[in-house]
C-alpha positions as CSV (number, residue, x, y, z in Angstrom):
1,X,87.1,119.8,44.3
2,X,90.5,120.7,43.0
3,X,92.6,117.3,42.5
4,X,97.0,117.9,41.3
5,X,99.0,115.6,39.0
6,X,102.3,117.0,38.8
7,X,100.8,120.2,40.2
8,X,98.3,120.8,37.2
9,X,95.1,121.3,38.5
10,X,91.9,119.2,37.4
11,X,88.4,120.0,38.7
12,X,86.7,116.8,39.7
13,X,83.7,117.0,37.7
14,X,84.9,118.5,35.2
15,X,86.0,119.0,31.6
16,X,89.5,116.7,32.4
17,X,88.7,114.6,35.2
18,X,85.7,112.6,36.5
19,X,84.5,109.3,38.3
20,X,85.9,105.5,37.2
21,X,82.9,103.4,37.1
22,X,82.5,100.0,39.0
23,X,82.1,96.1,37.6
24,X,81.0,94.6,40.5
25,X,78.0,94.3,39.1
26,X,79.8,92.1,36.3
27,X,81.3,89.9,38.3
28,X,81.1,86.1,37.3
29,X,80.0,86.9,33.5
30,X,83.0,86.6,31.5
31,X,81.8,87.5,28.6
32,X,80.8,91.2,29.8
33,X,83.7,91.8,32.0
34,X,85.8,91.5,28.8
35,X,83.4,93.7,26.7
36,X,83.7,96.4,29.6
37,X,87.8,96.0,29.9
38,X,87.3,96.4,26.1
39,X,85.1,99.3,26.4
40,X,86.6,101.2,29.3
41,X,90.3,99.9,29.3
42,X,89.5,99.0,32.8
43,X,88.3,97.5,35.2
44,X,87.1,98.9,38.7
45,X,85.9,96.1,41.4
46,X,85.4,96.7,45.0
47,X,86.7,94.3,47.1
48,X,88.2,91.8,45.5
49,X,91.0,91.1,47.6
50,X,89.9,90.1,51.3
51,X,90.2,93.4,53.4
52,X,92.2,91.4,55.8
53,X,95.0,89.9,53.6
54,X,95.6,93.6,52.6
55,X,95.5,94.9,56.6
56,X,98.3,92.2,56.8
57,X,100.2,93.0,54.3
58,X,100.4,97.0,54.8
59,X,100.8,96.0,58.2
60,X,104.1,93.6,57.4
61,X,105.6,96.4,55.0
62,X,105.5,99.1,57.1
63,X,107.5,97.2,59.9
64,X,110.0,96.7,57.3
65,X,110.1,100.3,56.3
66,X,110.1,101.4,60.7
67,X,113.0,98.7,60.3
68,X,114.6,101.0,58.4
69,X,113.8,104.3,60.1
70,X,111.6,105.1,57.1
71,X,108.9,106.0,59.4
72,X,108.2,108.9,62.1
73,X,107.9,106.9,65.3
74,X,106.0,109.3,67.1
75,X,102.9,108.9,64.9
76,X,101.6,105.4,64.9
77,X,102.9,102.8,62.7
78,X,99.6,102.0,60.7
79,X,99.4,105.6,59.8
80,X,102.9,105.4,57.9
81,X,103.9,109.0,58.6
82,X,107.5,109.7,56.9
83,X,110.2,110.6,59.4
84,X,111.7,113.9,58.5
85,X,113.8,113.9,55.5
86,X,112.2,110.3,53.9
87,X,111.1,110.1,50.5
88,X,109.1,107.7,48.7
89,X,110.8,104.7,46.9
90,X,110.3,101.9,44.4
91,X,111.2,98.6,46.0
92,X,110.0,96.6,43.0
93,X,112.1,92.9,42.8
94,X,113.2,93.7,46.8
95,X,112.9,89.6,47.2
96,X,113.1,90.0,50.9
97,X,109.9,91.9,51.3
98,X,107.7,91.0,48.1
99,X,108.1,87.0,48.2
100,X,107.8,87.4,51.5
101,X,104.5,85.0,52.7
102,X,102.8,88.1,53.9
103,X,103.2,89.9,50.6
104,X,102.9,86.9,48.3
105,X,99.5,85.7,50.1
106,X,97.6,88.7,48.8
107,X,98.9,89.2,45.4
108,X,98.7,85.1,44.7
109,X,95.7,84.8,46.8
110,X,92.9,82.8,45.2
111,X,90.5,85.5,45.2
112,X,93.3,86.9,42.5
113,X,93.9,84.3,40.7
114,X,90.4,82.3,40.7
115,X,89.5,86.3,39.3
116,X,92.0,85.9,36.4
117,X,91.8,81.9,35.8
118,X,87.6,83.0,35.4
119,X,88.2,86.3,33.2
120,X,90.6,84.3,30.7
121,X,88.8,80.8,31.0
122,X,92.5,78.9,31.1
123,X,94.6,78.7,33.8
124,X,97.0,81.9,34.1
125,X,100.7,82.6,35.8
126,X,101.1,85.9,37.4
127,X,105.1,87.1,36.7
128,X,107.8,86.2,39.4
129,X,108.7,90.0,40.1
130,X,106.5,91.9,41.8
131,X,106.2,96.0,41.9
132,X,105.7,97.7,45.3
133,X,105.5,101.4,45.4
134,X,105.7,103.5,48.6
135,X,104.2,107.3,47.4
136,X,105.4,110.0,49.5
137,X,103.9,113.4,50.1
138,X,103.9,115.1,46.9
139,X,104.8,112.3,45.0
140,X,103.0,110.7,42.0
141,X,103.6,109.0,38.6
142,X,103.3,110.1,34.9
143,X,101.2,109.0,32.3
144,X,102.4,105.9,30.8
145,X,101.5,102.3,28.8
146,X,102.4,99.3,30.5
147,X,103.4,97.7,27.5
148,X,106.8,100.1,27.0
149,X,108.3,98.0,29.9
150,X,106.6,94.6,29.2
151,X,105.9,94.5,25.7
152,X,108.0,91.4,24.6
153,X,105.4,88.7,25.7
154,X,101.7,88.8,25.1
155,X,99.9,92.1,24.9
156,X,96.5,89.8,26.2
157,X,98.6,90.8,29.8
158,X,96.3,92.9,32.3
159,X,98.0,94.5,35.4
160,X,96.1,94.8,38.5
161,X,96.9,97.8,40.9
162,X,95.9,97.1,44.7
163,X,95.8,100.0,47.3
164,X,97.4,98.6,50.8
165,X,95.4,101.1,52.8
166,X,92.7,103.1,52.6
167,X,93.7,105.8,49.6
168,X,91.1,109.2,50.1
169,X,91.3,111.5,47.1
170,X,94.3,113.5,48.4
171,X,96.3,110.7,49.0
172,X,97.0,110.4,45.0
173,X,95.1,107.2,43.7
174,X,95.5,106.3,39.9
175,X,93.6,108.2,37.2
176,X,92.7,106.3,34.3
177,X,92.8,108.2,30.8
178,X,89.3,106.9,29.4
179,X,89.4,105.6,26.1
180,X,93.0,105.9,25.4
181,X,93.6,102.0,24.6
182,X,92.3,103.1,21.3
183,X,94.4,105.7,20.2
184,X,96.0,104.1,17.6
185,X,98.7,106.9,17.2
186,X,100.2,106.5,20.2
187,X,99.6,102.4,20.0
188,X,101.9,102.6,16.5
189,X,103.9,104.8,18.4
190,X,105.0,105.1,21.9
191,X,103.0,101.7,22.2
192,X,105.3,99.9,20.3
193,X,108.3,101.3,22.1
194,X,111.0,98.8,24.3
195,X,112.5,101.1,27.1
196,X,115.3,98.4,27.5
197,X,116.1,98.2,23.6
198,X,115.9,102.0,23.0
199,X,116.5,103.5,25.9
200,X,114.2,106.0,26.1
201,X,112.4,107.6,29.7
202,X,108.7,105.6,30.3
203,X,106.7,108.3,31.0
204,X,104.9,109.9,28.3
205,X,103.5,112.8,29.5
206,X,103.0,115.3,32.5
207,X,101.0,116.8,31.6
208,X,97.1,115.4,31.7
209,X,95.2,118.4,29.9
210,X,98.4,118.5,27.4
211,X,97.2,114.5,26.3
212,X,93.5,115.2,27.2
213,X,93.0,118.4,24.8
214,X,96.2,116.3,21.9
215,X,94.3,113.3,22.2
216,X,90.6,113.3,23.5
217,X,89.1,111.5,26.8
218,X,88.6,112.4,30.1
219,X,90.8,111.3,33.2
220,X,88.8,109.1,35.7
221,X,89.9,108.4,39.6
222,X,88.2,106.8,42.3
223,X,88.2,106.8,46.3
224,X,89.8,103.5,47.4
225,X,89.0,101.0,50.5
226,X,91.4,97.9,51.5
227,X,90.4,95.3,49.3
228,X,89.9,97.6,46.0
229,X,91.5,96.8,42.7
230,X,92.0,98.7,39.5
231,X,92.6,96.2,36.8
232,X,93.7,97.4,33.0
233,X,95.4,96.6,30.1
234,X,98.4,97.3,28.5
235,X,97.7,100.2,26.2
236,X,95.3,101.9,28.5
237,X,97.1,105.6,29.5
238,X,97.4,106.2,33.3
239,X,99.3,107.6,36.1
240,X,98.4,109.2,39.3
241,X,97.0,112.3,41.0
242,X,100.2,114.0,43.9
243,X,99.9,112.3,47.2
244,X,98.8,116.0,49.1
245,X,99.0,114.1,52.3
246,X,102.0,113.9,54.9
247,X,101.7,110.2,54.7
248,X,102.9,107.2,52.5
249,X,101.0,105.6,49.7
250,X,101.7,101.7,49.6
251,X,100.4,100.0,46.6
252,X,101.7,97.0,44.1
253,X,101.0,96.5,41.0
254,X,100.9,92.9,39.7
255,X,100.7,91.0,36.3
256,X,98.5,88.1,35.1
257,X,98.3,86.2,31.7
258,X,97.2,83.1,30.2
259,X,100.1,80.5,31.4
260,X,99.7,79.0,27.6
261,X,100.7,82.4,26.1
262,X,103.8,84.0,25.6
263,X,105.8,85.5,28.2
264,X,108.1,88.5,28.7
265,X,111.3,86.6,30.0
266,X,112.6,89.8,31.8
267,X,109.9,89.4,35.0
268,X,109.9,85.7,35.2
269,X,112.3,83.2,37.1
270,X,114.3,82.8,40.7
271,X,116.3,85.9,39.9
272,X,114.5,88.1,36.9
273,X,116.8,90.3,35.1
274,X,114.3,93.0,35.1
275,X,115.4,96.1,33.0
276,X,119.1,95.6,32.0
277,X,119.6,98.3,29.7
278,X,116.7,100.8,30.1
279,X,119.0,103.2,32.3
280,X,122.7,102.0,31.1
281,X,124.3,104.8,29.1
282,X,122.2,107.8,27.7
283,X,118.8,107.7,27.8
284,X,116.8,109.9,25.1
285,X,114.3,112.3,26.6
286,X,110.3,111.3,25.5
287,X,110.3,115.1,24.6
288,X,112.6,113.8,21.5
289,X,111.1,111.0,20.6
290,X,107.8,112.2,20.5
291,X,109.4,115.2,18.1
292,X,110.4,112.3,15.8
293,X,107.2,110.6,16.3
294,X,105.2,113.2,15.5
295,X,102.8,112.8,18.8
């Protein structure tokens, strides 16, 4: 099977791009959850969330986007077909839809946080702002760290990406760069990069067999149900496979830390102030800075 990110092709199964592997057999061992996060960079567990809280939610945010006449009305509404001429969109910090209660009682849920509060052994805060994503057809995102846009708190941070729907192969699900938390090149770096203090693009790369064939590993993907979760660190490499369908993509991706660690001030309080300066004034291409990085 042929798979696209940014049109490149990848055969699934082969030399770039294979199968995550799962932890639910992990589950309620600390100790080897971490060694596999630290081994993998991720984590893959099925069903975390309760199918039901997720059914919900995707059901509560794509009335909001019909609200808006985001959605082809002729196709029903779970199906969260674009009307003609709608893109995808970030609506990352939209208060009235993600601290919502509908939104706010999957991503808080205690399946989540009884998860995180077990992984880390200490109670842990998840950040005020919350990132929503709605993928469109032919949409997808480059390869990236977390840590460029969240970097100013503790790096012991893991985000947690949860599907709100059912996301088949062609719909564009995340693909994981195996094994790139330890590229310590990039880590000294692109990994110790701010984007608000030097104003410079996120994504790193493209191109995935342009970082595969520079850097090593193998891209990793994975069908997902309702109730799935992808949970990584902050230096692990990822981004996501084109959305080949005519439908949206809905997904959020949350943050959770220890609450006694520090914490990146920009995602946290009533009003977060988010990225002030990432996109204020010029912003310098990656394709230069990695010239003057030498990556």
């Amino acid at each position: 099977m042929i798979l696209t990110m940014n049109q490149i092709e990848m055969e699934l199964g082969g030399k770039y791009l294979g199968w995550l592997r799962e932890a639910n057999d992990l589950l309620g061992n600390r100790e080897a959850l971490q060694a596999r996060l630290e081994e993998d960079g991720y984590l893959l567990i099925r069903g975390l969330h309760d199918p039901e809280k997720v059914k919900a939610t995707r059901q509560f945010l794509l009335e909001k986007l019909d609200e808006n006449e985001q959605l082809d009305r002729e196709c029903p509404l779970l199906d969260g077909v674009p009307a003609d001429g709608k893109r995808g969109m970030f609506m990352g910090g939209n208060k009235a839809v993600t601290h919502e209660s509908a939104f706010l009682n999957l991503v808080e849920s205690p399946e989540i946080m009884n998860f995180c509060e077990g992984f880390y052994d200490a109670p842990v805060i998840t950040y005020d702002y919350k990132w929503l994503r709605v993928v469109g057809p032919d949409g997808f995102t480059g390869a990236h760290y977390d840590i460029v846009y969240m970097g100013r708190g503790t790096q012991q941070l893991v985000t947690c990406w949860t599907p709100l729907g059912d996301v088949p192969l062609e719909m564009g699900p995340l693909v994981i760069l195996v094994g790139s938390h330890r590229f310590d090149v990039l880590k000294e770096t692109y990994g110790k990069m701010d984007v608000d203090r030097d104003h410079v693009t996120g994504s790193f790369s493209y191109d995935p067999i342009e970082l595969a064939d520079r850097y090593g590993g193998r891209w990793g993907t994975s069908t997902f149900e309702m109730g799935d979760v992808l949970i990584f660190g902050m230096f692990t490499m990822h981004g996501s496979l084109d959305n080949t369908t005519g439908r949206f993509r809905l997904s959020t991706d949350t943050r959770y830390q220890r609450a006694d660690e520090p914490i990146d001030e920009r995602w946290i309080g009533e009003n977060p102030i988010a990225h002030y300066a990432w996109t204020q004034g010029e912003t310098v291409p990656m394709e230069e800075m990695r010239k003057r990085w030498g990556v």
